[in-house]
C-alpha positions as CSV (number, residue, x, y, z in Angstrom):
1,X,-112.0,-10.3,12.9
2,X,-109.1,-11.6,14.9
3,X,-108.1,-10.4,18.1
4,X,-104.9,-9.3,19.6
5,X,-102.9,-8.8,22.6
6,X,-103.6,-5.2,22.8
7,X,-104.5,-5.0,26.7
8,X,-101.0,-7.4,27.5
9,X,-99.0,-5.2,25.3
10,X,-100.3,-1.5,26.8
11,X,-99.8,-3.6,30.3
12,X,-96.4,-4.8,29.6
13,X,-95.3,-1.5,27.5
14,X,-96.5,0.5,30.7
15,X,-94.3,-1.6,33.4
16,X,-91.4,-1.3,31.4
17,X,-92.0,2.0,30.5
18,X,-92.1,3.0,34.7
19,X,-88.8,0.6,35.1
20,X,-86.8,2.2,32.0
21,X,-87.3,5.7,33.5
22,X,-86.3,4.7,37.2
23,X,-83.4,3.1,35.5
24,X,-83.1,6.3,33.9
25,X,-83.6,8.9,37.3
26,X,-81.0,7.0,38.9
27,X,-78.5,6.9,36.1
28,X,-79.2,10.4,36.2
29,X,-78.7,10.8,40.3
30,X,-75.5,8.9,40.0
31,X,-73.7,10.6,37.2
32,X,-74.4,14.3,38.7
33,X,-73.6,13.0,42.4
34,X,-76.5,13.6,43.7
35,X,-77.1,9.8,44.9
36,X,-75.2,10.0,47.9
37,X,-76.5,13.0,49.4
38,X,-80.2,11.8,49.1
39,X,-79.3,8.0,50.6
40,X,-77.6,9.8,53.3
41,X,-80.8,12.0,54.1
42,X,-83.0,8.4,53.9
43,X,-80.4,6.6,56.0
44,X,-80.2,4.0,54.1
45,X,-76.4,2.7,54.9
46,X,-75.3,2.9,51.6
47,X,-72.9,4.9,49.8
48,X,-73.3,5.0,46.0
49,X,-69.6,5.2,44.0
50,X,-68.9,9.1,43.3
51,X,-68.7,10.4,39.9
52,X,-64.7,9.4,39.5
53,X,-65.3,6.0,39.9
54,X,-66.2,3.2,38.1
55,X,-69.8,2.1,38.4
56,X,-69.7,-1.4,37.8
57,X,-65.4,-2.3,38.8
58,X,-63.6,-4.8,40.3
59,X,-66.4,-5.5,43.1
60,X,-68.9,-6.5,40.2
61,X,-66.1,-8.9,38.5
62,X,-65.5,-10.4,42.3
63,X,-69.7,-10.8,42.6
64,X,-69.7,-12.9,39.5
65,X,-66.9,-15.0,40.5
66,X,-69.4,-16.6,43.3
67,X,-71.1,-19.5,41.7
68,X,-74.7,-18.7,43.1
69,X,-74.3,-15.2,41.7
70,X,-73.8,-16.6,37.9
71,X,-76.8,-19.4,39.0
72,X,-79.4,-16.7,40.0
73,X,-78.3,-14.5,37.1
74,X,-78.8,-17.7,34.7
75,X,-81.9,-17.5,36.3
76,X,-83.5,-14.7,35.9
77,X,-82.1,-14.9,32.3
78,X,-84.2,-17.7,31.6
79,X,-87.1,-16.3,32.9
80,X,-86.9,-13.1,31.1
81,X,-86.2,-15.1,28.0
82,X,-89.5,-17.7,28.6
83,X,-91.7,-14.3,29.2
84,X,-90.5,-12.9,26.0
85,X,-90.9,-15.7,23.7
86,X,-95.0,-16.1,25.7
87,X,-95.3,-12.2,24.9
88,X,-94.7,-13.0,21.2
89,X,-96.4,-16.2,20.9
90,X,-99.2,-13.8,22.7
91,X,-99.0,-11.5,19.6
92,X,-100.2,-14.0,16.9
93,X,-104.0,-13.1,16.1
94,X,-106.4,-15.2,17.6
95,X,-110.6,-15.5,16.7
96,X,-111.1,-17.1,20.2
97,X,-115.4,-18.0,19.2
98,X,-117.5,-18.3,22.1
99,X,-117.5,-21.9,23.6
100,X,-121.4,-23.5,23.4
101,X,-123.7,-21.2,24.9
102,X,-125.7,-22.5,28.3
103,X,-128.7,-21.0,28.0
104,X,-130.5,-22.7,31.1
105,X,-128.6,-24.9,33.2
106,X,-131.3,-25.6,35.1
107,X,-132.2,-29.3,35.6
108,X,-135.4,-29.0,36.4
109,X,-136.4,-27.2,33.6
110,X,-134.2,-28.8,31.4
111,X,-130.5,-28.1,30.0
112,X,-130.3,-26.1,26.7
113,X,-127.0,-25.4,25.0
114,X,-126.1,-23.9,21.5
115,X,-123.3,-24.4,19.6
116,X,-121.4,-20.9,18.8
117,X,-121.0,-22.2,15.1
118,X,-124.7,-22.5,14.3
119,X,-125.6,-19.1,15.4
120,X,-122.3,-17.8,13.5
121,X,-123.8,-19.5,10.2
122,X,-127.2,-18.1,10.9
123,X,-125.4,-14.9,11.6
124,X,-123.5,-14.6,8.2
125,X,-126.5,-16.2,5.6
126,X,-128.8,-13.4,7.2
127,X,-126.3,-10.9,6.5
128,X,-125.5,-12.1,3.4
129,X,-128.9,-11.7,1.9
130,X,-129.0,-8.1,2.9
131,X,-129.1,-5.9,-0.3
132,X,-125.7,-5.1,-1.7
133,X,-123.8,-7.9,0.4
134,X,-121.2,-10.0,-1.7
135,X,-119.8,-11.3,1.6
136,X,-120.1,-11.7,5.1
137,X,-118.2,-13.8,8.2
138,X,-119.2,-13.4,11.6
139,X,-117.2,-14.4,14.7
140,X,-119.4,-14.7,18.0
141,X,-117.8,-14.5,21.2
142,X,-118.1,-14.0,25.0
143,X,-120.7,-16.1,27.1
144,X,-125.0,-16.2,26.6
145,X,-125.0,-13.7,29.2
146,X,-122.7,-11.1,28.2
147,X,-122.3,-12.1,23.7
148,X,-120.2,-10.0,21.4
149,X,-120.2,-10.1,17.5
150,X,-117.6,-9.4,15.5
151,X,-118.8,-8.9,11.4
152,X,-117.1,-8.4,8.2
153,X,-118.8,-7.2,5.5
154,X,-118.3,-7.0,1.8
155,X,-120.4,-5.0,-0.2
156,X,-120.3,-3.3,-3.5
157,X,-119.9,0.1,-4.6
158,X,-123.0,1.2,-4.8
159,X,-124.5,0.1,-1.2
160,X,-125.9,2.7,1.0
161,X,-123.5,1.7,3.4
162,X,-125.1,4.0,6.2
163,X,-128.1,1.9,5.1
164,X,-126.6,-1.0,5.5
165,X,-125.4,-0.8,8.9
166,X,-128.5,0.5,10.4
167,X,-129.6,-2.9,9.3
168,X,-126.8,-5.0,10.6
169,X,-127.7,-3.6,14.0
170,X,-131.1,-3.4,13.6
171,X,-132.2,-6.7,12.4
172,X,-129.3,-8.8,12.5
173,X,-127.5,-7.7,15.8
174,X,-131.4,-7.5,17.7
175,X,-132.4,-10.9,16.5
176,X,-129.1,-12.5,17.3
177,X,-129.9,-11.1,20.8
178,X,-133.5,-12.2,20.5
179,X,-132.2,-15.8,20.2
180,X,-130.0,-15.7,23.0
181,X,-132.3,-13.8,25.4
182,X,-129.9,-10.8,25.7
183,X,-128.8,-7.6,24.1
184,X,-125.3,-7.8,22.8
185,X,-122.5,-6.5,25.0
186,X,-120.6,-5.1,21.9
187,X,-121.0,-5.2,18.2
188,X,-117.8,-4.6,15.7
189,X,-118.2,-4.4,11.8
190,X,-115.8,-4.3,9.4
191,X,-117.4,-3.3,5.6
192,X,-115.2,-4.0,2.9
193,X,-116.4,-2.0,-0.7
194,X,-115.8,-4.6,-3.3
195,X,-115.5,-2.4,-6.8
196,X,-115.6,-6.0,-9.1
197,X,-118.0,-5.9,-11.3
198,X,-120.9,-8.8,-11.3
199,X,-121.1,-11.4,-13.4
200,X,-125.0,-10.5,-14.8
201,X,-125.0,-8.5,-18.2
202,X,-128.1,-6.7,-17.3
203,X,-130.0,-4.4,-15.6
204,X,-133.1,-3.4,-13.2
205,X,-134.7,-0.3,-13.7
């Protein structure tokens, strides 16, 4: 029902994926040797340490003794530290409902706008009188133009559950679009079987 930072993570994963194995190739260049031979081919005006040298030595310790050198390191410290903690405050689940839906924004012919939660509550008592339904919440997002809906449903054991969402996107996914004048971009259910028993003590033949 919640949604998560899937796209940011495959994003993020990737670029550090791509810099971990160019950190990698040249580690690799550099311990073999062949580093220099391939800058002096590029003409680049650099010559890597060989492979009996130290690679980070006494001209590293000298770098760091500048003071802008331990500033812009500080730095970029900070900033890699502020992007971490917003990637995991990104990971926390979110529902992120639709705002109120414009559905003409017109003045001349009037301004008409819907509260998300009221189709959300229509959304979840129709689903809950469905046969077999125990439960239901509904999460509405996206814009009038382009809506997505995002059920959970539980049922018990013995609901066609095949049946049951033919119905949640027959009648309950077509009229939500009905209402807001548009077929839905995406529809997601979750159905829960619920194996409780009821609280009648009888029967229908």
């Amino acid at each position: 029902m919640r949604q998560t930072a899937s796209r940011l993570n495959r994003t993020w994963l990737t670029i550090l994926g791509v810099l971990l194995l160019l950190v990698g190739a040249v580690g690799v260049l550099l311990g073999t040797g062949q580093a220099a031979p391939l800058l002096a081919r590029t003409g680049a005006g650099f010559t890597p340490p060989g492979t009996d040298r130290r690679l980070f030595g006494d001209a590293t310790a000298g770098a760091f003794a500048l003071t802008w050198v331990v500033l812009v390191t500080a730095v970029v410290a900070v900033v890699l530290a502020l992007l971490g903690l917003l990637w995991l405050i990104a990971q926390i689940p979110r529902a992120n409902a639709a705002k109120p839906f414009r559905l003409h924004d017109d003045a001349r012919t009037g301004l008409t706008r819907v509260d998300a939660d009221v189709l959300t509550h229509a959304v979840e008592a129709q689903v809950k009188a469905l046969p077999g339904v125990t439960g239901a919440s509904a999460v509405i997002r996206g814009s009038a133009a382009h809506p997505d809906l995002t059920l959970r449903v539980t049922a018990d054991d013995r609901t066609d559950v095949r049946g049951l969402l033919e119905r949640l996107h027959d009648q309950v996914a077509a009229d939500l679009g009905a209402s807001l004048d548009t077929p839905l971009r995406r529809l997601g259910v979750q159905v829960e079987v619920s194996s409780g028993r009821t609280g009648t003590d009888h029967i229908t033949v």
